[in-house]
N, C-alpha and C positions, 0 to 999 in steps of 0.2 A: 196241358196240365189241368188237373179236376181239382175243384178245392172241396175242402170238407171238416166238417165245425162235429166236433165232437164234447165240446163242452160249451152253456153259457152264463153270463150272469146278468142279473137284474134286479136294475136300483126300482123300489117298491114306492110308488106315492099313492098317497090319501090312504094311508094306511094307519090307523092310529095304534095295531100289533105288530105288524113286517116291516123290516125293512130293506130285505133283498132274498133271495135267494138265488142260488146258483145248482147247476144240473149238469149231470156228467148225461151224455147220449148213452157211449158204451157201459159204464156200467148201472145205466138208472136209475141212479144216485143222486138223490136229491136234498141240500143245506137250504135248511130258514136260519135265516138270521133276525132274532126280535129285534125290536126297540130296545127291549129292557137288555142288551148284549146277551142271551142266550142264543144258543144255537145247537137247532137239531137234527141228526141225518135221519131219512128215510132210504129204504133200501125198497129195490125193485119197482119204483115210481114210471109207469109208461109215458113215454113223450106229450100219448093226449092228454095226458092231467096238466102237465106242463101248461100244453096250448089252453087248459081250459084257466089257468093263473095271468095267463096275458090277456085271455078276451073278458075275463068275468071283471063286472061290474062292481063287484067286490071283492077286495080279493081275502079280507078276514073272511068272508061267512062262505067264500069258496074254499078257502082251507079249512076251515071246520066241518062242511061237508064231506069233501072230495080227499080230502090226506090226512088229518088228526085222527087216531084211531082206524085206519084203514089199512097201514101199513108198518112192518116191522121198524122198531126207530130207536134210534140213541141218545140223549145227550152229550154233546162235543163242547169239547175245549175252544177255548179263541186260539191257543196253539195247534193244536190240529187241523181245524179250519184254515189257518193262514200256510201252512206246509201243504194240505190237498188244495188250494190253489196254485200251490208252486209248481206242479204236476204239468 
């Protein structure tokens, strides 16, 4: 039997804008969830940007380089958000 992770999520620390986000593998789908309870989807997020949110040192001024402005994006709901985790 193979296993296989096709979503994750992650709680953000020392982060005084993030507080988590979460990443669909298949469809490279990626939710920040602020501080301030906003939340935004990006569309078409490759895996390394992900990896570069776990290893950067920062991860506000990694998002502001590497995702804010770089990729197609939404404004979401707290009810949407909690439904595309129930997936």
């Amino acid at each position: 039997m193979s296993s296989y992770v096709d979503s994750m999520f992650l709680r953000v620390k020392d982060s005084s804008d993030i507080e988590s986000i979460t990443y669909s593998i298949d469809s490279q789908y990626l939710i920040i969830e602020f501080k301030n309870k906003t939340y935004y989807g990006y569309k078409n997020v490759a895996l390394i940007r992900i990896l570069g949110f776990i290893s950067a040192v920062s991860v506000g001024k990694y998002y502001h380089k590497a995702i804010k402005n770089n990729f197609q994006f939404e404004q979401l709901q707290e009810e949407a958000v909690i439904e595309y985790m129930k997936r």
